[in-house]
C-alpha positions in Angstrom: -59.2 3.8 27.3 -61.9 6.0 26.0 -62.9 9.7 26.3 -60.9 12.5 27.1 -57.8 12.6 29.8 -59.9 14.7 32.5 -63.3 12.0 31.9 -60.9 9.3 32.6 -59.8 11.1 35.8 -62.7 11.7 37.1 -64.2 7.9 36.1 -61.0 6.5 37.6 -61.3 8.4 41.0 -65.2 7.6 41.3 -64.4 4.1 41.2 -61.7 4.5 43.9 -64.2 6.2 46.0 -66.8 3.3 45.5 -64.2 0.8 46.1 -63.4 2.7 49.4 -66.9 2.8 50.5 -67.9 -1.0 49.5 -64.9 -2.2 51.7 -65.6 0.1 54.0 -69.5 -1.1 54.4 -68.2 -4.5 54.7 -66.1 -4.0 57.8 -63.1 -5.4 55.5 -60.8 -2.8 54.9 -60.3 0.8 55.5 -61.2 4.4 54.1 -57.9 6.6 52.4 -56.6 8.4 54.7 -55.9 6.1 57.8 -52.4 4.7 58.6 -50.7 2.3 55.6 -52.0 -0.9 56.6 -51.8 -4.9 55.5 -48.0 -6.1 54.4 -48.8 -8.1 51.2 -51.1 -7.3 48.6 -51.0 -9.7 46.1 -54.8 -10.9 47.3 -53.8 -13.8 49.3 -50.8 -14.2 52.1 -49.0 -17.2 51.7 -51.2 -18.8 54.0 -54.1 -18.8 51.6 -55.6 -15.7 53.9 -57.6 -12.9 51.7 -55.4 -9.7 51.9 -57.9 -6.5 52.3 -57.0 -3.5 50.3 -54.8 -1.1 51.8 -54.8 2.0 53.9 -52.6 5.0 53.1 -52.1 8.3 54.4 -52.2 9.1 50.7 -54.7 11.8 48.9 -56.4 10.6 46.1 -54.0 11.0 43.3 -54.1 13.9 40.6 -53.0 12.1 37.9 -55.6 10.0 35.9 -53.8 6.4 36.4 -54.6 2.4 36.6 -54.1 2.3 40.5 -52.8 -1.1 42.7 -54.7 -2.3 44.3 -57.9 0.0 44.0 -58.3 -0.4 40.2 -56.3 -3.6 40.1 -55.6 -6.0 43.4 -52.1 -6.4 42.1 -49.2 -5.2 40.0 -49.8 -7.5 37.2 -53.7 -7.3 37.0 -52.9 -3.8 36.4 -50.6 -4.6 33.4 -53.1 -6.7 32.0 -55.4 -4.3 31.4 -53.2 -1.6 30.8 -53.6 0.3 27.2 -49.8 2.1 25.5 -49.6 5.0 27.1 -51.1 3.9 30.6 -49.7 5.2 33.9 -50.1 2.5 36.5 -49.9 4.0 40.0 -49.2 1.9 42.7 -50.1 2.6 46.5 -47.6 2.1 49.4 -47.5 -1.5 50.4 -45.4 -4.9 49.5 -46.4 -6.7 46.8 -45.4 -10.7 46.6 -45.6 -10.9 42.7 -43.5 -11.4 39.8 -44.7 -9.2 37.4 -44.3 -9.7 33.2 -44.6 -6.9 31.1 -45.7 -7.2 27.5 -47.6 -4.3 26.9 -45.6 -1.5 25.0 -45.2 2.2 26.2 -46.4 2.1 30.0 -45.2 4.0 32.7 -45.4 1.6 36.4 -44.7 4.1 39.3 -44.8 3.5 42.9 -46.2 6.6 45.0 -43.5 6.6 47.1 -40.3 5.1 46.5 -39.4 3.8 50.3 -42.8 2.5 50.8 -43.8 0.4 47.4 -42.1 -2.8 47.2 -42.1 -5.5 44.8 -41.0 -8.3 47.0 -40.2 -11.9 45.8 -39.7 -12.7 49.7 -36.6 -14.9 48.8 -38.7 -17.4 46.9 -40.1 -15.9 43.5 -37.3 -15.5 40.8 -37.4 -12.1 39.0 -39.6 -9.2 40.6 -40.1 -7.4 36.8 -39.6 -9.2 33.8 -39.7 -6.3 30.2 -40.6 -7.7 27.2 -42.0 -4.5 25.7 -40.9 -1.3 23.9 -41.0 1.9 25.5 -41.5 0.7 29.4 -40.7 2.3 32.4 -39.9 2.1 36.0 -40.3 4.7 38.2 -40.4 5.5 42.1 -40.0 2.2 44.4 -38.1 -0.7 45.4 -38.0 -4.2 43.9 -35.9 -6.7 46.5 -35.6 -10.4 48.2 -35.7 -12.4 44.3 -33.9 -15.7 43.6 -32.6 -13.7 40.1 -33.2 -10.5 39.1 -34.7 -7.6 40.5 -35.3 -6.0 37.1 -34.5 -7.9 34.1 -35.4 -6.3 30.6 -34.8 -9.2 27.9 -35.3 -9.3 24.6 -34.3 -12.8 23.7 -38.0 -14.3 23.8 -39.1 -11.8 20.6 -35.2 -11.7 18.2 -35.4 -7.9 18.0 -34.2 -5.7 20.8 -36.5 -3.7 23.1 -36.8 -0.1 22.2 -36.7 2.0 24.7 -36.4 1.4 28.8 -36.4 4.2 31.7 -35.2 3.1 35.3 -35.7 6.8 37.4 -35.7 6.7 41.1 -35.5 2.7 41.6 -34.4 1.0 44.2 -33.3 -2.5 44.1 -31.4 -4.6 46.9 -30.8 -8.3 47.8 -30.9 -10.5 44.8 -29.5 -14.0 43.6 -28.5 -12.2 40.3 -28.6 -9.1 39.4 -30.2 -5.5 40.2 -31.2 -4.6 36.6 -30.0 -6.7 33.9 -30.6 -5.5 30.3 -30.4 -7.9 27.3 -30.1 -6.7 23.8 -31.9 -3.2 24.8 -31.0 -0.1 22.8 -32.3 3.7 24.2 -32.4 2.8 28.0 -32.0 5.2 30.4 -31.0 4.6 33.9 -31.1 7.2 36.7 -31.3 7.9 39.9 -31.5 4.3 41.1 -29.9 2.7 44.0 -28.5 -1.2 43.6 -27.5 -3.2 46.4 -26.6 -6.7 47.5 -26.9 -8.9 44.8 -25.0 -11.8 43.8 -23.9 -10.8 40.3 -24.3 -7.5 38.8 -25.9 -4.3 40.2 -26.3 -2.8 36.7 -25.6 -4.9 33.8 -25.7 -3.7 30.1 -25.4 -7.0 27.6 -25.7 -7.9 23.6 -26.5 -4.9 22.4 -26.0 -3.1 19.0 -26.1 0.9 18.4 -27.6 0.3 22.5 -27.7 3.9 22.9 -27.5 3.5 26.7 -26.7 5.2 29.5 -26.3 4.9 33.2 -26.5 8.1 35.3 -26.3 9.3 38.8 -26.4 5.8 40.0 -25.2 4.1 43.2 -24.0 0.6 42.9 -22.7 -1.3 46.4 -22.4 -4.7 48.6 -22.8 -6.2 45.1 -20.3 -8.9 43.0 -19.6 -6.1 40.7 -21.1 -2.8 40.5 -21.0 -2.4 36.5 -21.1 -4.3 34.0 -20.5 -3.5 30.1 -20.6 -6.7 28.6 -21.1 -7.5 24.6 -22.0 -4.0 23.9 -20.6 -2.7 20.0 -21.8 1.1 20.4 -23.0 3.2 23.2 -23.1 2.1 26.2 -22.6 5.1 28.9 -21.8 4.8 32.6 -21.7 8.3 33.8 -21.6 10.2 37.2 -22.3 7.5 39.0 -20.8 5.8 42.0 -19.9 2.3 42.1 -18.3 1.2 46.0 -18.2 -1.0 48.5 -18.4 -4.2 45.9 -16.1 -7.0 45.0 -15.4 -5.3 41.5 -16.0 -1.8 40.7 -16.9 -1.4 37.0 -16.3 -4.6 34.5 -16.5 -3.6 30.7 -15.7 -7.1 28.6 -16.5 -8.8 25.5 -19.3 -11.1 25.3 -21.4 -12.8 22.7 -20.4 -10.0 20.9 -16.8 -7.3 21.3 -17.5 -4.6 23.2 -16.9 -0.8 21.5 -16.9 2.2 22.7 -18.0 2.0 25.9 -17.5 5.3 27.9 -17.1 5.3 32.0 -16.8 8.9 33.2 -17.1 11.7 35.6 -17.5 8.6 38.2 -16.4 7.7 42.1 -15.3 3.9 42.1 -14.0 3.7 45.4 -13.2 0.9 48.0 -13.9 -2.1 45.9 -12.7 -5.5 46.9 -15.5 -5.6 49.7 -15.1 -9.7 50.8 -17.8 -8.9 53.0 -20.6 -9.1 49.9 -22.7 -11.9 47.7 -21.1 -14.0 45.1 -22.9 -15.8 42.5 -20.0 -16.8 40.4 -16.5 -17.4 41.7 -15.0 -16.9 38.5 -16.0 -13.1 38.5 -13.1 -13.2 41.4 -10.6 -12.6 39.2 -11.1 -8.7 39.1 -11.7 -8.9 43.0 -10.6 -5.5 44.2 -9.9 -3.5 41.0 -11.7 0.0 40.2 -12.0 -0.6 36.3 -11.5 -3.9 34.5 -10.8 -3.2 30.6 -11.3 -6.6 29.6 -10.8 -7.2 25.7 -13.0 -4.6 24.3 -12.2 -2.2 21.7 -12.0 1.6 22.1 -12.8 1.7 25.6 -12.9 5.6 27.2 -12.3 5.6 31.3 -12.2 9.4 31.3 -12.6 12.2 34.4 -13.2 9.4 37.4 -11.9 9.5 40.4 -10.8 6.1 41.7 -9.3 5.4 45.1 -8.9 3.2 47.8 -9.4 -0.5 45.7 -8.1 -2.7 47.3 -5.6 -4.2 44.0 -5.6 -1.7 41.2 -7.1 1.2 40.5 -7.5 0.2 36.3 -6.4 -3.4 35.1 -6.4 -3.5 31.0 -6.8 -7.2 29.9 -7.8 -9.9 28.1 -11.3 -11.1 28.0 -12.7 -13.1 30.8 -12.7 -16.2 27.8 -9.0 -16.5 28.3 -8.4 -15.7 24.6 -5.2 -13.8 24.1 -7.0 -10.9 22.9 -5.9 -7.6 25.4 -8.2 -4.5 25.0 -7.4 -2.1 22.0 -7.3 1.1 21.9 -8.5 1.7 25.5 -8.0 5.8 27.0 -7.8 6.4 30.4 -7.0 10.0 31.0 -8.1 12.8 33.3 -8.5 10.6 36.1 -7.6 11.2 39.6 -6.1 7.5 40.4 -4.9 6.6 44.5 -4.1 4.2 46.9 -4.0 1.1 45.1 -0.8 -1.7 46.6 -1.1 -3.1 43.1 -0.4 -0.2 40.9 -2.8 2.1 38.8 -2.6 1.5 35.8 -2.0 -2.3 34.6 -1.6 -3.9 31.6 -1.6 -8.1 31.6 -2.2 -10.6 29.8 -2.6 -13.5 32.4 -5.4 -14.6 34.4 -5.4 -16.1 38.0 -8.4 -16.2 40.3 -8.3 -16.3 43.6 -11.2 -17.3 46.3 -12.7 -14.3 48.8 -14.8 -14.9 50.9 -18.6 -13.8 50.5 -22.2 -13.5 52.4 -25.7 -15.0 51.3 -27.3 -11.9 49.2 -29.7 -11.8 51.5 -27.1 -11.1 54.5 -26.3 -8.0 52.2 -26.9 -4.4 53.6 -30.6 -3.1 53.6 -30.9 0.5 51.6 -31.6 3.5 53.3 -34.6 5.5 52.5 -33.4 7.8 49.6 -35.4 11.0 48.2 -37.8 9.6 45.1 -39.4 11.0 42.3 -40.7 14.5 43.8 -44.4 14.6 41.7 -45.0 10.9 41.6 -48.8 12.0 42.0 -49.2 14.8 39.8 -46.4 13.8 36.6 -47.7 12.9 33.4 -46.3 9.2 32.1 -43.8 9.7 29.7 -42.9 6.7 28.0 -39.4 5.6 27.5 -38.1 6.9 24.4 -34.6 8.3 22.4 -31.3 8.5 24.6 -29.2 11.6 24.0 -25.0 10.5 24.0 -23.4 12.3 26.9 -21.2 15.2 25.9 -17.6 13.4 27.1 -15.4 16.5 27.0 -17.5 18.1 29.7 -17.2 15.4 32.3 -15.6 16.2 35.3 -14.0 14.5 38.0 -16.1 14.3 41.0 -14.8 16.1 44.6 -13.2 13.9 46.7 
């Protein structure tokens, strides 16, 4: 990228508007403007058919950004040519890709959350694969993959990712799980919508000092709603809602003990759903508790209100690895705790799984459209950066 921010916005929109007019000349596409138009734009349908660009009801944007698919035909073209520090701006349409990231401190956004999909069509495997520093997600929905939705992994590089921001996402109907992070430290997640997917809605994994936290999120119609798993120091699940799944939140040891996780100021309601996906029988043996303290150390489940599971409202255990190792040091105080037939608070050391019944994830409930990120058009990108810990005395417990 070369020259100042304002030369780059204006060379960015003149080549919008002489892609406009060259597709427009040809009879092949349409002007911005008109009513959003083809369903797939990934350049070819999976007939082999060329995919024109597409038609928006959108103004040109004010931000100077790569856009999809004026600059770029698709998502990952974009990323290719994308510089840290890039904002790529994608137009409303659904985009049949699976898109790798490996380029450090880029902001992807979708212009309007309910309209930009990343769709893997219930064929493709992982809609975005992280493999970069600083990334983030911002303002659409990622749906229909064999795996993930969002999966950011370190394990390809031996060094965690620094830095990941999921804000206004949506993500629904996986194999797997809605986003899956793997030895991540300073990731923020907010604002985002997970549901229907086979495993996890948000899972936090191998992770030291991971500076973490999830906020404000809505997990449902999923295996389990959270998941702290392998996480020595940080990890956060705050004012956030987690209903409607088989398990509500799962915090467990895994290649590593888990420490210090926090839940608070959080509604886990109504979980023990049969009616959702299940990738893995084996997570059955939780079906229908709130929180699952499962041999981690120093666990806080603090100012939540959790009602209505259909077991137990918090179950404090051993880890899911049978090993006669019950969770230490766990505090579970100012919670408001009701209507569970199995108790509300439990302590055991035994494990029995029994079978539920389940859906196909992609049987699972569709999202509604949800409010998005309110200047998609206009916000500078920000790359993901530093996590501030959550002040635990001041949580709350949420109005019924």
């Amino acid at each position: 990228m070369f020259g100042s921010p304002l030369d780059r916005l204006f060379q960015r929109r003149a080549l919008s508007l002489v892609l406009v007019a060259a597709v427009f000349v040809s009879g092949c596409a349409s002007v911005e403007g008109d009513d959003i138009g083809s369903p797939i734009f990934n350049g070819t349908t999976p007939e082999g058919d060329i995919v024109n660009p597409p038609i928006t009801t959108l103004p040109i944007p004010e931000v100077d950004a790569i856009r999809v698919p004026f600059d770029h035909f698709s998502v990952q073209a974009a990323v290719d040519a994308a510089q840290p520090g890039d904002l790529i701006l994608i137009d409303p349409g659904v985009y049949s890709e699976e898109v790798v990231v490996d380029v450090a401190d880029i902001v992807i956004r979708g212009r309007d959350r309910n309209t930009v999909f990343i769709d893997g069509l219930h064929s493709a495997t992982t809609g975005i694969r992280v493999q970069s520093d600083g990334v983030a997600i911002e303002n659409m929905t990622v749906r229909n993959y064999l795996g993930d939705a969002v999966t950011v992994d370190a394990s390809t590089r031996g060094v965690p990712i620094d830095g990941f921001r999921a804000l206004h996402l949506t993500t629904s109907n996986t194999g797997r799980h809605g986003i899956a992070l793997n030895n991540v430290r300073n990731a923020e997640i907010s604002q985002v919508w997970v549901s229907g997917h086979g495993n996890t809605g948000v899972r936090i994994e191998n992770c030291a000092d991971c500076a973490t936290t999830v906020e404000t999120t809505l997990a449902e119609f999923s295996s389990q709603g959270f998941v702290i798993s392998g996480a020595e120091r940080g990890a956060t699940l705050v004012r956030s809602t987690s209903r409607n799944n088989r398990v509500g939140v799962l915090v467990e040891d895994g290649l590593r003990q888990t420490v210090g996780a926090i839940v608070g100021g959080s509604v886990i309601l109504n979980n023990g759903f049969a009616n959702s996906p299940s990738a893995d029988p084996a997570t059955d043996h939780a079906f229908g508790v709130g929180v699952h303290v499962s041999g981690s150390f120093g666990t806080q489940v603090i100012a939540n209100r959790i009602a209505g599971n259909t077991r137990v409202g918090v179950l404090i255990g051993t880890n899911r690895f049978g090993e006669d190792a019950v969770a230490v040091e766990t505090v579970v105080e100012r919670n408001e705790i009701a209507d569970h037939p199995e108790g509300t608070i439990v302590t055991t050391r035994e494990w029995s799984v029994t079978q539920h019944g389940s859906i196909p994830y992609e049987n699972g409930p569709v999202p509604p459209g949800i409010e998005g990120l309110p200047n998609a058009d206009v916000d500078l990108p920000i790359p993901a950066g530093p996590v501030s810990a959550v002040d635990v005395a001041g949580l709350v417990v949420p109005a019924a």
